[in-house]
PyMOL Python script that loads the backbone (N, CA, C, O; Angstrom):
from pymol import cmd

cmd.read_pdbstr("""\
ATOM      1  N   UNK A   1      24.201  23.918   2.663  1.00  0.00           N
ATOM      2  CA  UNK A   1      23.790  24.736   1.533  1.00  0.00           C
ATOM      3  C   UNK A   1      23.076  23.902   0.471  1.00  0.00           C
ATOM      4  O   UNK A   1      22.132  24.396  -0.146  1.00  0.00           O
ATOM      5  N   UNK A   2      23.508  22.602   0.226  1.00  0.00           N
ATOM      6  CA  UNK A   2      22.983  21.862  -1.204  1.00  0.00           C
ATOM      7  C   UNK A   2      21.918  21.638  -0.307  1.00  0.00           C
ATOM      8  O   UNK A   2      20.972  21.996  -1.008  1.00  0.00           O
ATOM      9  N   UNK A   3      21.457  21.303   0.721  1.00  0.00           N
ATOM     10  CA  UNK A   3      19.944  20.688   1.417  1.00  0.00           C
ATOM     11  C   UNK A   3      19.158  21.837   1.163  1.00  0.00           C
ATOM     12  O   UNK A   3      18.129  21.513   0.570  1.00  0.00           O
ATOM     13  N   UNK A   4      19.266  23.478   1.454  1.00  0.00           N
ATOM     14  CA  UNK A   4      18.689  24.259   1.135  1.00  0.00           C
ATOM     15  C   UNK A   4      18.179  23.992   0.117  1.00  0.00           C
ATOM     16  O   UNK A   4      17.004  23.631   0.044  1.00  0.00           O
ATOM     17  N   UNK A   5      19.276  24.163  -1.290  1.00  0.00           N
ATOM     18  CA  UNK A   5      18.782  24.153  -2.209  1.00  0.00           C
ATOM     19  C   UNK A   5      17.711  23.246  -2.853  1.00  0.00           C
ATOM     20  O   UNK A   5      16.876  23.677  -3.649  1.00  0.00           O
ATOM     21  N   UNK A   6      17.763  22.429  -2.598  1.00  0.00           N
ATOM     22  CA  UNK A   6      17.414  20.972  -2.730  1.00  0.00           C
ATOM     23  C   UNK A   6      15.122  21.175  -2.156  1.00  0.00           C
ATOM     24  O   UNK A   6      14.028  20.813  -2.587  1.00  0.00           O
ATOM     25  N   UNK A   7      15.616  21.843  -1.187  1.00  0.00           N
ATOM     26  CA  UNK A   7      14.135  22.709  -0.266  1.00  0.00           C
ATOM     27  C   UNK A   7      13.935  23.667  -1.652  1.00  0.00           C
ATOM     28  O   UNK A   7      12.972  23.435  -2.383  1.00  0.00           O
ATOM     29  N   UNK A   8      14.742  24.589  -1.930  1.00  0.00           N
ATOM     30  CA  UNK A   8      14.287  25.319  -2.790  1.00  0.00           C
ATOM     31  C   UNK A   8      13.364  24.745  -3.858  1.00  0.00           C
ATOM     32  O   UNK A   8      12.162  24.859  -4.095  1.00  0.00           O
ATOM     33  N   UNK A   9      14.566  23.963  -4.516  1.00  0.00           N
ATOM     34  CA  UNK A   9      13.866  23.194  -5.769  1.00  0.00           C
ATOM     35  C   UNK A   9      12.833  22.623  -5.505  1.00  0.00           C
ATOM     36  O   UNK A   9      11.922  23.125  -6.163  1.00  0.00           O
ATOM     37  N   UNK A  10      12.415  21.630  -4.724  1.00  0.00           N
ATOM     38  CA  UNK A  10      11.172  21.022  -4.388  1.00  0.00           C
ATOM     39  C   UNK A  10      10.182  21.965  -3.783  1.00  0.00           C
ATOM     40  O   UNK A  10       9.081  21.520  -4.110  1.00  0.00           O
ATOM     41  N   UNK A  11      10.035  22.942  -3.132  1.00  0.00           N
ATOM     42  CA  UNK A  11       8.838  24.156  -3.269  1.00  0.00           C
ATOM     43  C   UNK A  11       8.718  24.736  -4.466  1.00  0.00           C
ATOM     44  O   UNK A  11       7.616  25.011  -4.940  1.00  0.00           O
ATOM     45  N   UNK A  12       9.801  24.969  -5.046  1.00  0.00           N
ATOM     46  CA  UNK A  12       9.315  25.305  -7.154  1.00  0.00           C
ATOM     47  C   UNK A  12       8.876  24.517  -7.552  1.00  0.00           C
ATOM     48  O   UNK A  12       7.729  24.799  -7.900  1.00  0.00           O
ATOM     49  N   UNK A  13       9.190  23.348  -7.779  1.00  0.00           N
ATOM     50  CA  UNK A  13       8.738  22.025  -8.292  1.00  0.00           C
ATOM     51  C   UNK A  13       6.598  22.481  -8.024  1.00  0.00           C
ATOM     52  O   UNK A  13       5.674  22.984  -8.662  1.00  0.00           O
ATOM     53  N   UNK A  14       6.809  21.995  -6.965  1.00  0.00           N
ATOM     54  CA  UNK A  14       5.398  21.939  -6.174  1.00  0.00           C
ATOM     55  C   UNK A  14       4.392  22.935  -6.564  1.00  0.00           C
ATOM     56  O   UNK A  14       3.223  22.601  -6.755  1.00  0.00           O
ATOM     57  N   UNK A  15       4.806  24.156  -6.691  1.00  0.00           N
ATOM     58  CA  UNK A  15       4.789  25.411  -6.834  1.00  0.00           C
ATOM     59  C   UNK A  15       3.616  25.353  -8.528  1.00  0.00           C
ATOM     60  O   UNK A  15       2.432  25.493  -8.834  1.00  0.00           O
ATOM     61  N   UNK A  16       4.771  25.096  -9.091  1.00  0.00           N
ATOM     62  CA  UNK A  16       4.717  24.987 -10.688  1.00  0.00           C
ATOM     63  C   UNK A  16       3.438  23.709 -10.996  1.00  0.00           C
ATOM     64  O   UNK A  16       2.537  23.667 -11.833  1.00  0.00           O
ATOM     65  N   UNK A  17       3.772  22.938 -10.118  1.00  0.00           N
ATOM     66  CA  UNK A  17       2.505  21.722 -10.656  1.00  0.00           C
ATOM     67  C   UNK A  17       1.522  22.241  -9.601  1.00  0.00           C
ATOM     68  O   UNK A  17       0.520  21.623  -9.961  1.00  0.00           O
ATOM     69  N   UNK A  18       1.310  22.636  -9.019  1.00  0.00           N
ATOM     70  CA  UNK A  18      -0.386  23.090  -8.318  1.00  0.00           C
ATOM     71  C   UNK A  18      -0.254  24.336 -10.024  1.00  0.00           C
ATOM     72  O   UNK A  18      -0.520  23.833 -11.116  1.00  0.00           O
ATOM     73  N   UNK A  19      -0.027  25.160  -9.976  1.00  0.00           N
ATOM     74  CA  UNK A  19      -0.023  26.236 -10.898  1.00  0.00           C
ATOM     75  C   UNK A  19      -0.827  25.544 -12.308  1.00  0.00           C
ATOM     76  O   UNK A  19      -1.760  26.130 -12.856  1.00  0.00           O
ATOM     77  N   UNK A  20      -0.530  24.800 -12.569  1.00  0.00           N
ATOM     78  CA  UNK A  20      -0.550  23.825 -14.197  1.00  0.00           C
ATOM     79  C   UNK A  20      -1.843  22.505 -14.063  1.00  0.00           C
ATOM     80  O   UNK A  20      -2.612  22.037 -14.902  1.00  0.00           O
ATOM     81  N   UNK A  21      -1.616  22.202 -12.544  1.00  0.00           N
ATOM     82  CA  UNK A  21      -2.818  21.494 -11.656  1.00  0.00           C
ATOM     83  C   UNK A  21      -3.927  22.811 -12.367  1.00  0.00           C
ATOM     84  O   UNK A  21      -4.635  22.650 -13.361  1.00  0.00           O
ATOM     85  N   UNK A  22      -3.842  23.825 -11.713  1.00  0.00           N
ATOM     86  CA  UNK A  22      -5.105  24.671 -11.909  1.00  0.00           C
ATOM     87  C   UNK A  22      -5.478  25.091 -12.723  1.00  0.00           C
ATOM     88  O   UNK A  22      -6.647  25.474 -12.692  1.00  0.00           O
ATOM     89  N   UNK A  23      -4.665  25.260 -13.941  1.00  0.00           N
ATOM     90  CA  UNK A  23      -4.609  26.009 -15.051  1.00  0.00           C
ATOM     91  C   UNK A  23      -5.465  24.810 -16.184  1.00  0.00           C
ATOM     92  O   UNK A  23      -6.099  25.050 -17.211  1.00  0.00           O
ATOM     93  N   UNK A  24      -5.238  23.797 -15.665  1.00  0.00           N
ATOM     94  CA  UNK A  24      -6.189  23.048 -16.600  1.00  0.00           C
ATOM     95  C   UNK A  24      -7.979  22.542 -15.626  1.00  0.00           C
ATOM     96  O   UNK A  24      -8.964  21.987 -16.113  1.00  0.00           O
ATOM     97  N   UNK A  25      -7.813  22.896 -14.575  1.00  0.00           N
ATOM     98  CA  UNK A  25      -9.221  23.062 -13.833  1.00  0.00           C
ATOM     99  C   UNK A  25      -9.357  21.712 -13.256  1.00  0.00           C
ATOM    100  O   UNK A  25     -10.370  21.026 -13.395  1.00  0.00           O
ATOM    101  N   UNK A  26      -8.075  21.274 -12.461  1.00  0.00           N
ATOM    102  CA  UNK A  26      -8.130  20.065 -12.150  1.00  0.00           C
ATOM    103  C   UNK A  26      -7.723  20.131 -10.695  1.00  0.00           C
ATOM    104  O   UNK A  26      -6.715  20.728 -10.320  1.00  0.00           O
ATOM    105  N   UNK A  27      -8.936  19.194  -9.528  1.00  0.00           N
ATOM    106  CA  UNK A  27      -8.550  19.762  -8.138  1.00  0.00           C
ATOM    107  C   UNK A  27      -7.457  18.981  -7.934  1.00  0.00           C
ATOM    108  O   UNK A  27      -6.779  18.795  -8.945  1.00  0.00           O
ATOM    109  N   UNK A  28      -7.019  18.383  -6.764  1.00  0.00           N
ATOM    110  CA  UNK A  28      -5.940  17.872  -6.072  1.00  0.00           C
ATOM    111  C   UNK A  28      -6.377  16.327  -5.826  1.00  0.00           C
ATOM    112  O   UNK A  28      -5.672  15.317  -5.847  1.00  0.00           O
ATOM    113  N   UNK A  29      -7.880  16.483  -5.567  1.00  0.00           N
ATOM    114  CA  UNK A  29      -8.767  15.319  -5.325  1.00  0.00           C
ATOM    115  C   UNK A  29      -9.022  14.401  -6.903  1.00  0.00           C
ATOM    116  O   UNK A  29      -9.233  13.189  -6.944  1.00  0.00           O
ATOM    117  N   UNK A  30      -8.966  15.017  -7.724  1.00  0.00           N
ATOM    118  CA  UNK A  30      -8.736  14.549  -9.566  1.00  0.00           C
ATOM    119  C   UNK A  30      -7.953  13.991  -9.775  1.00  0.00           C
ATOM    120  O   UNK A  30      -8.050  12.810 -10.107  1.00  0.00           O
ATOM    121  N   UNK A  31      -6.491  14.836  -9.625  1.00  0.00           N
ATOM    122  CA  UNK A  31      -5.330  14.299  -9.574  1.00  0.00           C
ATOM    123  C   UNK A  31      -5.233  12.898  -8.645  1.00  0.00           C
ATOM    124  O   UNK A  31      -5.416  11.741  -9.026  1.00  0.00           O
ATOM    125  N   UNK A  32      -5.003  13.219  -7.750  1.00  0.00           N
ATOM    126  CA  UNK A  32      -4.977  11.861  -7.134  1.00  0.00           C
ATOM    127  C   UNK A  32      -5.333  10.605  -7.449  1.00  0.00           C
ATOM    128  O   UNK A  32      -4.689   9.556  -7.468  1.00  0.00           O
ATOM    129  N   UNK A  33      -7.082  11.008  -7.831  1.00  0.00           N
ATOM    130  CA  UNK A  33      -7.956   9.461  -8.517  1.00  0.00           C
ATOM    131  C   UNK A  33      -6.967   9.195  -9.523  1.00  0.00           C
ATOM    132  O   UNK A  33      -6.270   8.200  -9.323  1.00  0.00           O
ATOM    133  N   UNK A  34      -6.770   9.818 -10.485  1.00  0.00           N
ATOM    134  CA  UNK A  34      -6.006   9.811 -11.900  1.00  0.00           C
ATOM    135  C   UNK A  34      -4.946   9.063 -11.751  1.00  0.00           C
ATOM    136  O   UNK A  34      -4.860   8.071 -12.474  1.00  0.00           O
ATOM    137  N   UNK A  35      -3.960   9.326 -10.856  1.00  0.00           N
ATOM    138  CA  UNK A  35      -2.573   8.923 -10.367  1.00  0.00           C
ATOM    139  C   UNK A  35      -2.637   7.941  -9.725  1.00  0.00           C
ATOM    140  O   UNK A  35      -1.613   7.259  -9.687  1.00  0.00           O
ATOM    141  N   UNK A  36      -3.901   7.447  -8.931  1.00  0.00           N
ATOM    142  CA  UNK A  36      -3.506   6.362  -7.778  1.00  0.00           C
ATOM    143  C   UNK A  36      -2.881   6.998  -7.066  1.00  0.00           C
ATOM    144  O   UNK A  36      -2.352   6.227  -6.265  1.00  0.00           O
ATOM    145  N   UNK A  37      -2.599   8.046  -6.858  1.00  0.00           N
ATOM    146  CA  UNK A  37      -2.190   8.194  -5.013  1.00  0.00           C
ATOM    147  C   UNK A  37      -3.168   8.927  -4.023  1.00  0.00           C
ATOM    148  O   UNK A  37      -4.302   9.253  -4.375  1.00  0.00           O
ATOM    149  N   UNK A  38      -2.621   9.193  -2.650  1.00  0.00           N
ATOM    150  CA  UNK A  38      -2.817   9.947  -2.104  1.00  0.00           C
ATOM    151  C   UNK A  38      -3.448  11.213  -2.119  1.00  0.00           C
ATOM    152  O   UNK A  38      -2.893  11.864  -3.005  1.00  0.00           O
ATOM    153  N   UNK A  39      -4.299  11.859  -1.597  1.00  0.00           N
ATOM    154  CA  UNK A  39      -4.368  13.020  -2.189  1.00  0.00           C
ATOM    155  C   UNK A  39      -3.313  14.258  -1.124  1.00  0.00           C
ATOM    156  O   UNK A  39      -3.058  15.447  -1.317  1.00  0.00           O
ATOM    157  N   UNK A  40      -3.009  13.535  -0.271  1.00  0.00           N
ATOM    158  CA  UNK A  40      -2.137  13.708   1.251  1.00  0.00           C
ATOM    159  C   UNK A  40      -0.488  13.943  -0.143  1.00  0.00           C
ATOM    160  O   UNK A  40       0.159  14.991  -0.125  1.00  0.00           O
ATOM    161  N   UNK A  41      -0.261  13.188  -0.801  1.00  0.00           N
ATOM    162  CA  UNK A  41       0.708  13.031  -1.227  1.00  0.00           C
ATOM    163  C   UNK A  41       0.773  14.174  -2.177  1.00  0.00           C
ATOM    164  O   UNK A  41       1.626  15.052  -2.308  1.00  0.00           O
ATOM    165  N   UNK A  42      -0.453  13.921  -2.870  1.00  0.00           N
ATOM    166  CA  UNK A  42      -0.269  15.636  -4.320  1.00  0.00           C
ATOM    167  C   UNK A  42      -0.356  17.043  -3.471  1.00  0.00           C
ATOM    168  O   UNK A  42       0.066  18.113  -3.910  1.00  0.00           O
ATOM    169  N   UNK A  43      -1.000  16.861  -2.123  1.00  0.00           N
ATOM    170  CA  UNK A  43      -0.644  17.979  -1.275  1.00  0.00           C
ATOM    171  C   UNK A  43       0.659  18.178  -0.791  1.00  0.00           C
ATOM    172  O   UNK A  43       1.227  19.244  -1.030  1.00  0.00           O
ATOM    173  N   UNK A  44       1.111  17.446  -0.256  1.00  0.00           N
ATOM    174  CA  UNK A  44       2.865  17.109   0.097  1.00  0.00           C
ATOM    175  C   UNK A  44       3.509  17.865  -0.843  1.00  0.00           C
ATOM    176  O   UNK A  44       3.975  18.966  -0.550  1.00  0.00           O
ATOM    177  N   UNK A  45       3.639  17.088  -2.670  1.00  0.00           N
ATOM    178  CA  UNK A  45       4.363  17.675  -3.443  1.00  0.00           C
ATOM    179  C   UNK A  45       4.216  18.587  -3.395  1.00  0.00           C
ATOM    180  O   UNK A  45       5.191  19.223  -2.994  1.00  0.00           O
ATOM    181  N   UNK A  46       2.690  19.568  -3.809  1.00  0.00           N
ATOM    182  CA  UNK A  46       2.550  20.688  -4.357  1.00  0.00           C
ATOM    183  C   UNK A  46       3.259  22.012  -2.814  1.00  0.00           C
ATOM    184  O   UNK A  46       3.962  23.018  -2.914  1.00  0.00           O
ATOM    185  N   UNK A  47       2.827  21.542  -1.958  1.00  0.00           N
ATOM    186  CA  UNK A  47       4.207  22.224  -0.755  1.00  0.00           C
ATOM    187  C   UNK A  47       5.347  21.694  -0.586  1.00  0.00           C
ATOM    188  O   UNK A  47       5.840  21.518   0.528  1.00  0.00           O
ATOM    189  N   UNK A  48       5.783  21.444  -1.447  1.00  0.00           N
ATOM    190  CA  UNK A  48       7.456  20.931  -1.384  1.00  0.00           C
ATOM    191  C   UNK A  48       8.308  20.157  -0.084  1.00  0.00           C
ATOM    192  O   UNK A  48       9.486  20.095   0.267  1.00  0.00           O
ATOM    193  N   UNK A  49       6.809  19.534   0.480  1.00  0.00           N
ATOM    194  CA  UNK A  49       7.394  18.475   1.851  1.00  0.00           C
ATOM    195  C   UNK A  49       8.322  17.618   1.122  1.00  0.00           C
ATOM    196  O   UNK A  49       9.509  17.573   1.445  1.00  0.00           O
ATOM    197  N   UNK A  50       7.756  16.806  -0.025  1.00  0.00           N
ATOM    198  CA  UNK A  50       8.354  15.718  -0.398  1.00  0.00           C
ATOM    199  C   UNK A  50       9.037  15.584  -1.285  1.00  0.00           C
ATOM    200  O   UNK A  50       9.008  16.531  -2.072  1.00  0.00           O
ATOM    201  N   UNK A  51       9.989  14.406  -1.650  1.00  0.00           N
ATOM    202  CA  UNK A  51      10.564  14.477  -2.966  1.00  0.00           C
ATOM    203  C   UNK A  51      10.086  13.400  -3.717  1.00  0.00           C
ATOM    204  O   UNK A  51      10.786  12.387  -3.712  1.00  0.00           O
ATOM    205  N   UNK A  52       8.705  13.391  -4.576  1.00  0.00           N
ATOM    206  CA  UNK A  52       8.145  12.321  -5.516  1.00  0.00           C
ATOM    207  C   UNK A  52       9.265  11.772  -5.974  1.00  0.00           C
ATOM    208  O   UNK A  52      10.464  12.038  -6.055  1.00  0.00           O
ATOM    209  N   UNK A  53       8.299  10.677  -6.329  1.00  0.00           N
ATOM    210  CA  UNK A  53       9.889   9.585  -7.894  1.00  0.00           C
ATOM    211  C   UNK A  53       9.544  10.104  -8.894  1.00  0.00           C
ATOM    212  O   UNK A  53       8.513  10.776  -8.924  1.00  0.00           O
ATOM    213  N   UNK A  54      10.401   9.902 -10.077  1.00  0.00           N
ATOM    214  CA  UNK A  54      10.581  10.645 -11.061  1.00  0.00           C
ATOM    215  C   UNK A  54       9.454   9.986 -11.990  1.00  0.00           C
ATOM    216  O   UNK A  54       8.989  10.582 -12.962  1.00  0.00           O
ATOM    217  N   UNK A  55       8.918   8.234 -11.460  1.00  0.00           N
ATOM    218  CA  UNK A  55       7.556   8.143 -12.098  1.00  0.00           C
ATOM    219  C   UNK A  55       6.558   8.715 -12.065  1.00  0.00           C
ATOM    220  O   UNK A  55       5.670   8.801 -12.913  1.00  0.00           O
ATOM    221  N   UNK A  56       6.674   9.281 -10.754  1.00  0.00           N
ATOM    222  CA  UNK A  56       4.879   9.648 -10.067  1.00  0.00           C
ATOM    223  C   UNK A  56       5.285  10.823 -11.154  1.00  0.00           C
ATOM    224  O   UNK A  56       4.462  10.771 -12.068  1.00  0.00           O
ATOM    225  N   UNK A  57       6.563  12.192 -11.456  1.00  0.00           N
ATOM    226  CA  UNK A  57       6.486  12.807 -12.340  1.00  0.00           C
ATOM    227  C   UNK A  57       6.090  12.530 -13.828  1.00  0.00           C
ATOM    228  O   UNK A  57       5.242  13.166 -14.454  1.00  0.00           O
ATOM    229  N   UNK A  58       6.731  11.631 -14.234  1.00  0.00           N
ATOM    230  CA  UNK A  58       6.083  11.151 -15.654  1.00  0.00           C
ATOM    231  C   UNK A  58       4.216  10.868 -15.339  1.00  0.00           C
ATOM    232  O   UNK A  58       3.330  11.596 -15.786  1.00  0.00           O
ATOM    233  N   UNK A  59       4.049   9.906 -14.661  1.00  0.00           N
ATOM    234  CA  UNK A  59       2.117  10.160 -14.496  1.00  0.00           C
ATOM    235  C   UNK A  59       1.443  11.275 -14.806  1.00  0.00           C
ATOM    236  O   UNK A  59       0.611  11.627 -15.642  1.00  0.00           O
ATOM    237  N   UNK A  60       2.132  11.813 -13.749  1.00  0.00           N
ATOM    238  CA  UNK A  60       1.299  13.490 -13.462  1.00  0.00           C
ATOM    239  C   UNK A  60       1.544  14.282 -14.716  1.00  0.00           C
ATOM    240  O   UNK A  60       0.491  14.790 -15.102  1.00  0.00           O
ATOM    241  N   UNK A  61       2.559  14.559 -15.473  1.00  0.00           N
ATOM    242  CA  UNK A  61       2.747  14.519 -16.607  1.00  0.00           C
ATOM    243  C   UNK A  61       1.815  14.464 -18.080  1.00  0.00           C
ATOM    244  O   UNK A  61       1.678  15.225 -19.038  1.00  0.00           O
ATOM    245  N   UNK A  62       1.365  13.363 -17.759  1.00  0.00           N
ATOM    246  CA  UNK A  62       0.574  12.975 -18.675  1.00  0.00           C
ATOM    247  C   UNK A  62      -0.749  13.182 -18.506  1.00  0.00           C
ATOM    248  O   UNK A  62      -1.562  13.486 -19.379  1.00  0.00           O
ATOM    249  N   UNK A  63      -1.005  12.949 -16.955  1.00  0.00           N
ATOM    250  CA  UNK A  63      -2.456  13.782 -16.611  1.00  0.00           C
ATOM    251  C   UNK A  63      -2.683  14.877 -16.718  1.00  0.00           C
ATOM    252  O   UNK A  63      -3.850  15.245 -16.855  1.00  0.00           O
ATOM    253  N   UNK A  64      -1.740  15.678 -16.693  1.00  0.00           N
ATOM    254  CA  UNK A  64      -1.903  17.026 -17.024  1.00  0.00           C
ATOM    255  C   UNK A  64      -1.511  17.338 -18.604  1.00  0.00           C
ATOM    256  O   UNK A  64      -1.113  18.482 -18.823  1.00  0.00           O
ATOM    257  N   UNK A  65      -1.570  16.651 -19.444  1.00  0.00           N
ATOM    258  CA  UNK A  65      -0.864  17.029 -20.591  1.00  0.00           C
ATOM    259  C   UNK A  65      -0.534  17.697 -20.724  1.00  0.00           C
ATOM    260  O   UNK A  65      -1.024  18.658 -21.317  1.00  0.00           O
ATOM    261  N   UNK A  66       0.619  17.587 -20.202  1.00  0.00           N
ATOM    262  CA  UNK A  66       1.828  18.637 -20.843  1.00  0.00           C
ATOM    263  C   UNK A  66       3.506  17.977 -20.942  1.00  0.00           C
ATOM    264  O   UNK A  66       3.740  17.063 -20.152  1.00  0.00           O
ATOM    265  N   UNK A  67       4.331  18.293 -21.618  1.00  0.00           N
ATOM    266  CA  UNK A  67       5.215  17.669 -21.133  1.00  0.00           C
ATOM    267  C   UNK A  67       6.161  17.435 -20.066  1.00  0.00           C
ATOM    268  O   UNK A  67       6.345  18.480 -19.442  1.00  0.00           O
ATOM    269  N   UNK A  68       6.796  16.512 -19.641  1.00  0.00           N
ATOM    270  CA  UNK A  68       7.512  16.551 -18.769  1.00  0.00           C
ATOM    271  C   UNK A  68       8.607  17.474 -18.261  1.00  0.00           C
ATOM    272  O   UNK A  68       9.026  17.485 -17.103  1.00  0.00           O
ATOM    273  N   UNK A  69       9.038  18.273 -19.289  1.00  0.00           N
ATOM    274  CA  UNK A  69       9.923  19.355 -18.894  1.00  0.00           C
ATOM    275  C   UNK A  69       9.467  20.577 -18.174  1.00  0.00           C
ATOM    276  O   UNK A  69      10.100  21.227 -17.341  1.00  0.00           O
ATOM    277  N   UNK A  70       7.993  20.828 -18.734  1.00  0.00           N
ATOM    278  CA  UNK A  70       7.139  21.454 -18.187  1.00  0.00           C
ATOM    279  C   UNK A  70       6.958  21.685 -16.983  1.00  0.00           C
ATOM    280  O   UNK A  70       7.033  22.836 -16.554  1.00  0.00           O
ATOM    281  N   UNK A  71       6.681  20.621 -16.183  1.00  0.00           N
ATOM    282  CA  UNK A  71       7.104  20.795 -14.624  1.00  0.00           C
ATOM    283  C   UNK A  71       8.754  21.425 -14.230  1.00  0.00           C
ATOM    284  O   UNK A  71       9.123  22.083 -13.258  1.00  0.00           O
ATOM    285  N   UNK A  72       9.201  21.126 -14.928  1.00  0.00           N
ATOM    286  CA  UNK A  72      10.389  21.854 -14.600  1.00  0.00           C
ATOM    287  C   UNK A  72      10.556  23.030 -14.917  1.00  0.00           C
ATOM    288  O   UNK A  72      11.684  23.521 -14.883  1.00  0.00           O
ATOM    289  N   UNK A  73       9.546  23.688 -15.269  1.00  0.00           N
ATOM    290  CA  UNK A  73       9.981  25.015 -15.766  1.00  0.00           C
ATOM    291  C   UNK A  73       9.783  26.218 -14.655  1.00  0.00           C
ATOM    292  O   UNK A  73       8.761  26.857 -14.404  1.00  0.00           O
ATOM    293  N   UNK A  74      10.844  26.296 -14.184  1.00  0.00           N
ATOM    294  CA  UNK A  74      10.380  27.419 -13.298  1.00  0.00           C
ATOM    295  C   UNK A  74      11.786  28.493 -12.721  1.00  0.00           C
ATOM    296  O   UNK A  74      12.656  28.209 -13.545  1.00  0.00           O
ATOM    297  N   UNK A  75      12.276  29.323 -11.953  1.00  0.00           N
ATOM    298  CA  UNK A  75      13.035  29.668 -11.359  1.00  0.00           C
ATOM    299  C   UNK A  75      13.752  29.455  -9.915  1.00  0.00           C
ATOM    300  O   UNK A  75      13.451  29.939  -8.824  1.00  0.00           O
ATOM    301  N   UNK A  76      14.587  28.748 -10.203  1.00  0.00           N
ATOM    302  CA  UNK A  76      15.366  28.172  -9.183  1.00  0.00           C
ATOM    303  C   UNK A  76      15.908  29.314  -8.274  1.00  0.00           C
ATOM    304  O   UNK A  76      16.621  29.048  -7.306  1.00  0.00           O
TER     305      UNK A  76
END
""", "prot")
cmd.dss("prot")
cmd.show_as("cartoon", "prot")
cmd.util.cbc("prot")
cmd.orient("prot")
C-alpha cells in the first residue's frame, strides 16, 4: 500500500511540474539546458517514473520561479 502511494505521489508531483513547466511557456528541452540534466530525466519526472533529489527540486524551483512548495501543491 505505502509503494502505491508513494506511485501516487510521484505522478502528482510530475503532473504539477509539467503543468507550471507550461504555464510559464517553458519546453522540457529549456528546462533541462537550465538544470543540467537530461531531458530523458524532466520527462521521467514529469511521468512519475522517477523519484528526483530534493536538489534537482530546489533547481527546478527556481527555474520556474515559483516557490518550492509550489510543486507540492496538488491532490494526493
Amino acid at each position: 500500500m505505502a509503494i502505491e502511494k508513494d506511485n501516487i505521489f510521484l505522478i502528482n508531483f510530475g503532473k504539477n511540474l509539467k503543468k507550471l513547466r507550461q504555464e510559464k511557456g517553458i519546453s522540457q528541452a529549456q528546462l533541462a539546458f537550465e538544470a543540467n540534466i537530461e531531458i530523458s530525466q524532466i520527462s521521467r519526472i514529469e511521468r512519475g517514473l522517477i523519484n528526483t533529489t530534493i536538489a534537482n527540486v530546489k533547481l527546478l524551483s527556481k527555474i520556474l520561479e515559483v516557490p518550492i512548495t509550489r510543486l507540492f501543491e496538488f491532490d494526493e
